[in-house]
N, C-alpha and C positions, 0 to 999 in steps of 0.2 A: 560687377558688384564691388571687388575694391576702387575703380575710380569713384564707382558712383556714393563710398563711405568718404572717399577725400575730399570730394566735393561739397559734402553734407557738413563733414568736422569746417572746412571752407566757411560756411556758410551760417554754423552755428557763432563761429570765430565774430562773423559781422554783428550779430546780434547779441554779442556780450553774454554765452549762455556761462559761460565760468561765475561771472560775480553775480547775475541774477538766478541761477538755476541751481547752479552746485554747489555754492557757498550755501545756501538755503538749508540744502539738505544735508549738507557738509558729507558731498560724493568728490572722488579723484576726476580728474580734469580727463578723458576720451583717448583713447589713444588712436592709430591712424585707421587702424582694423579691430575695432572694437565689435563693431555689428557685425562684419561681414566671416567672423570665424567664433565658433563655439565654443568658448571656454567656461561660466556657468550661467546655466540655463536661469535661475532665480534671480543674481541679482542681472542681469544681462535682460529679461523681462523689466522688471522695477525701473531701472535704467530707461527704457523704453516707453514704460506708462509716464514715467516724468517729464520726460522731453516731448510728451507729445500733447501733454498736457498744457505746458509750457507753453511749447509751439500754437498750439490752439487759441490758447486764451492771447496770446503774443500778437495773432491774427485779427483781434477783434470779437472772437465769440468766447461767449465764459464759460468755463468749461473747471468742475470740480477738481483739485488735486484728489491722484486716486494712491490709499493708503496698502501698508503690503499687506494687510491679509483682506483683499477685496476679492471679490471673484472676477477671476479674469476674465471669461465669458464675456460676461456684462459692459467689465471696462474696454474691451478690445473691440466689442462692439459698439459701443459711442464714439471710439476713436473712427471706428468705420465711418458711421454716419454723417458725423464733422467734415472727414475727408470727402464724400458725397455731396456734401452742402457744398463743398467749394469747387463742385465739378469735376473733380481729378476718377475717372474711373476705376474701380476696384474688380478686379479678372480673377481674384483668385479665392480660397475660402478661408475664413479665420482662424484655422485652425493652426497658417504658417504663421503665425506669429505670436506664437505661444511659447514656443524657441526663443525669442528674444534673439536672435541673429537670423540672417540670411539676406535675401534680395527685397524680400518683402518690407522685412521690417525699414532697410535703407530705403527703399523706395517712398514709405507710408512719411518718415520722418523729412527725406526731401524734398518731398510734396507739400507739407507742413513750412518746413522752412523758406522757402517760394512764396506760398500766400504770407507770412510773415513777413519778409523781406517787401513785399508790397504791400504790404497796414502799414509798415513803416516808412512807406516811399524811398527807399535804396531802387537805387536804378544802376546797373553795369556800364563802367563807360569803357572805353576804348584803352588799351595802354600805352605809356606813355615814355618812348623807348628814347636814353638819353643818350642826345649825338658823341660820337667817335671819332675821336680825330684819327685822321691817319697816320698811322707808321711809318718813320722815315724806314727803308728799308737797308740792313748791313750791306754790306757789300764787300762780297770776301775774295780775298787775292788768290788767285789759283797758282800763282808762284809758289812751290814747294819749297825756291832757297830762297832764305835770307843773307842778306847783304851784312859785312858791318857795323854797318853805320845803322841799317833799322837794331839791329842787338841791339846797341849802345842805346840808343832812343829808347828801348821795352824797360832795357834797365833801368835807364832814368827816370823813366814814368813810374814804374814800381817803387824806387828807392822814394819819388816824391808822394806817394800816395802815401806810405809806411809813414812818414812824417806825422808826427802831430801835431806840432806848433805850424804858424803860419811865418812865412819867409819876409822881412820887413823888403819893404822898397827899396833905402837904401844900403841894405847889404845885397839884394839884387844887382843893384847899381854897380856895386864894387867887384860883385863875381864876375859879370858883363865886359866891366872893364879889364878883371884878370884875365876871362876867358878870350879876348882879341888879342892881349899880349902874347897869350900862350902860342894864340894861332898866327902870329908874324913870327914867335921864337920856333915854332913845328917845319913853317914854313922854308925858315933858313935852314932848318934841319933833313930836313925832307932826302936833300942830298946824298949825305952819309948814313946808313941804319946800323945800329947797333945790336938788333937782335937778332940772336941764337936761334940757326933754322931748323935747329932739335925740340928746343922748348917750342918754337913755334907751332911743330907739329905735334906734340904732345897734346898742347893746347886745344887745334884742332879737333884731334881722338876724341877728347875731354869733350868737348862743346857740341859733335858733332850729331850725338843723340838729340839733344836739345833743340835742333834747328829744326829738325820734323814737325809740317803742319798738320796738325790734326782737329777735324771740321766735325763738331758733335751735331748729328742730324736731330731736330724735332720732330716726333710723332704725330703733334700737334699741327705742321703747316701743312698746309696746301698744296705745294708742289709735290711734297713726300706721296699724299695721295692723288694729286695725278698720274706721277709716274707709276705707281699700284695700281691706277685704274687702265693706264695703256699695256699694264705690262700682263694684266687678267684680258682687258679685250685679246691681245695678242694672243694668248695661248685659246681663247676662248677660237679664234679665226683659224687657227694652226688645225685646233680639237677638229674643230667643224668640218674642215674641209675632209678631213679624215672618213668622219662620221657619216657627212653627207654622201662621199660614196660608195659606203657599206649599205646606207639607207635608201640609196636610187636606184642600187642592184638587189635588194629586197624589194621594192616598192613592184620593180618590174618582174621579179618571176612570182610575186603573191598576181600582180593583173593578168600575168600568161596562164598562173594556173586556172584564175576566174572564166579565166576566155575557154580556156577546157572545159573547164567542166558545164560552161552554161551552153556551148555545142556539144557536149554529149547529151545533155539534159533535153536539148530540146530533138537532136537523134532518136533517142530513147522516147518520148512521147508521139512522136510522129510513125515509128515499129509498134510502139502497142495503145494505138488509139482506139483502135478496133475493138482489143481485149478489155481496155476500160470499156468500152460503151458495152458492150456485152456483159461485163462483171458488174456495171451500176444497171442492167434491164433485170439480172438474176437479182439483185442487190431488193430491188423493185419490188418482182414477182413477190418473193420469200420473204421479205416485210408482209405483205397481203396477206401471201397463205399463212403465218403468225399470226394476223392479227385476225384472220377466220377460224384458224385454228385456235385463237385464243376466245372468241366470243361462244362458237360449240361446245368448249370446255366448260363456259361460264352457265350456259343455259343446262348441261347436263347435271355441276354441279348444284343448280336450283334447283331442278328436278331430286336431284338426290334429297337432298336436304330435304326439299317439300317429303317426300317418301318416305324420311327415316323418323321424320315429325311424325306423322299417320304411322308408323312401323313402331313406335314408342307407344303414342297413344295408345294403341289394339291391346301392347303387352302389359301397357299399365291395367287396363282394363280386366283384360283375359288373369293378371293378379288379383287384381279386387274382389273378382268374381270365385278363384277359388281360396280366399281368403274367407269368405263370406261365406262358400259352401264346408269348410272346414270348420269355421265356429257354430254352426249349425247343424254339423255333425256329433258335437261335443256337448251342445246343449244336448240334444237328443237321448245322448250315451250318459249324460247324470240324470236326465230325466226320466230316465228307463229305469238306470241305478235305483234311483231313491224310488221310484214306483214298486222296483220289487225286493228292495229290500223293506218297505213300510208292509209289505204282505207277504213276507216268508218269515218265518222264524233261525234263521241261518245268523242272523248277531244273537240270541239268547245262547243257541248251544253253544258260539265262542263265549258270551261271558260266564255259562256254569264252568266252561274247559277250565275256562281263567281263574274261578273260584276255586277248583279240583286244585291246578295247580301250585295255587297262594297256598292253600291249606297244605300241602305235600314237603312245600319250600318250610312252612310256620314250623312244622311236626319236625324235620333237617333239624333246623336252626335251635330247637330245644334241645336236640338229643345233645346236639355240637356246645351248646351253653351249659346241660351236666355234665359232660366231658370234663371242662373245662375248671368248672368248680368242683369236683372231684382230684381233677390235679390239682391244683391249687390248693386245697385242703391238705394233701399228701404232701406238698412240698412245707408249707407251714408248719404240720407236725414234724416231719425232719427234721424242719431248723427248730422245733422248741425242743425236741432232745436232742439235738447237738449241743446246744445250749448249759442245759440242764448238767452233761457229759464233762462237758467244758468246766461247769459251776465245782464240779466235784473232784476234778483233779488237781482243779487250781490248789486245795488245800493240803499243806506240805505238814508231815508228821512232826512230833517236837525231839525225836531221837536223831533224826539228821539235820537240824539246825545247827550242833553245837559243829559238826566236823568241817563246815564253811570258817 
């Protein structure tokens, strides 16, 4: 999915979608994983309906810019269709790409960009790799001492590179010519020395860190990783041989134990061949009697069933019938009723009884009603002379007023 966005951002690059797509809508320029990781779903969709719109009409077929409050549905499925017209088949359902990122949507938009790429006539060509000359190679001294005379020389290269002026010709000339003099006046010298074999060797102390070569290796060459790569075969041949005879003294007792067991195996079936054939004839039998024994079962359980059908029926029946002799008893027993109660006279002597007793209850209920207004009267005179009692104490003589 990330190649296949790198290749798309590739591809959009060809077909100038910066100044014709994005400047339009004035959107930010893609970045390298834009589709293929989810960061917002809205404008990451939008995003997707424009470039594929783009892409589309890019191709040759006109195709609507789709505005943001469209329905996606809609517009995800025209993009389908376009993509159908140009043959590219569509395996999965629309609903991925509604995301606005994943495989789909990279996939939909570099399909797009392809038939694009071909309305346009781009065609891929070959690349076009520019020649290398070769590298003279250093060539380093594996002499660890230095001489003299090379010091003297290192020095002098240094001291002339530090220079920043350039040295004229003829003062070259003049140095040249001092420096021959010096080397016939050195020569006569040669003879006699005049230096101190104390300071000499101090000197030496002094210098003698400095003469150490030290060879900084590159990561980068070639040889570095051959010798990495023989120096892994190597331990890789060392491991192996190791390994390999841990692994040939397993190989061989996992085959000694196989060769055991597949002669006991076949020991053991040749001892009880017998018992199997005899255990798969029972095996046999006892299936059958199961499956006799299971068809007996099935025909008694018909029979039941047929039985208890008829054994239900009878008892529905044998209900009906004393259902029907019971409400015909009952008719019977009122119709008997009202026949002799229409010719006795046994409800008059209950309604005189009933009259007796209204009249006995009325006569009660009087007696209990003068009672009652009898007390009643009694309490009402109380309270009018209590009253009256009351009235006549209230009044206070006028010989005990003044003593207040």
């Amino acid at each position: 999915m990330f190649v296949l966005m790198e290749d798309l951002l590739d591809k959009l690059k060809l077909l100038s979608y910066e100044e014709e797509a994005l400047r339009r809508h004035n959107m930010r320029p893609l970045s390298r994983h834009y589709f293929a990781l989810p960061t917002n779903p809205g404008e990451q969709f939008f995003m997707f309906c424009t470039l594929a719109a783009w892409l589309i009409s890019k191709a040759g077929h006109p195709f609507e810019q789709p505005q943001e409050y469209d329905d996606p549905n809609a517009v995800i499925s025209n993009v389908l269709s376009e993509l159908r017209s140009f043959g590219r088949p569509v395996d999965f359902p629309p609903s991925k790409l509604k995301t606005g990122c994943g495989e789909q949507v990279c996939y939909v938009l570099d399909c797009l960009a392809e038939e694009a790429l071909k309305h346009t006539g781009f065609s891929w060509k070959r690349p076009a790799y520019p020649t290398e000359e070769p590298e003279e190679e250093e060539i380093t001294e594996d002499d660890a001492e230095l001489t003299l005379s090379k010091l003297e020389e290192d020095v002098a290269e240094e001291e002339s590179d530090n220079e920043e002026n350039y040295i004229d010709l003829n003062v070259l000339k003049a140095q040249t010519s001092r420096s021959n003099m010096n080397d016939t006046a050195k020569q006569e010298e040669i003879l006699q020395s005049t230096t101190d074999a104390a300071e000499w060797n101090l000197e030496v102390e002094r210098v003698l860190p400095q003469l150490k070569v030290t060879v900084r290796t590159d990561n980068k060459d070639w040889r570095i990783h051959v010798d990495q790569m023989h120096q892994h075969k190597d331990g890789i041949d060392s491991s192996l041989k190791e390994t390999r005879g841990y692994l040939d003294k397993l190989h061989h007792e996992i085959s000694r134990t196989l060769e055991k067991i597949n002669s006991r195996e076949k020991y053991i079936n040749n001892q009880l061949e017998h018992l199997v054939q005899e255990y798969r004839s029972a095996q046999a039998l006892l299936s059958e009697a199961l499956r006799s024994a299971f068809l007996q079962a099935l025909l008694v359980v018909a029979m039941l069933t047929i039985m208890l059908a008829e054994f239900d029926l009878c008892i529905f029946c044998v209900c009906l019938v004393v259902k029907v002799t019971e409400a015909l008893e009952k008719v019977k027993q009122e119709t008997e009723e009202k026949g002799s109660s229409m010719t006795d006279g046994a409800p008059l002597v209950k309604i005189k009884q009933a009259l007796t007793k209204l009249r006995q209850e009325t006569i009660q209920m009087d007696i209990q009603i003068g009672v009652m207004e009898h007390t009643l009267l009694q309490s009402k005179l109380k309270e009018k002379s209590n009253m009256t009692r009351d009235m006549h104490a209230a009044v206070i003589p006028e010989a005990t007023v003044g003593a207040y």
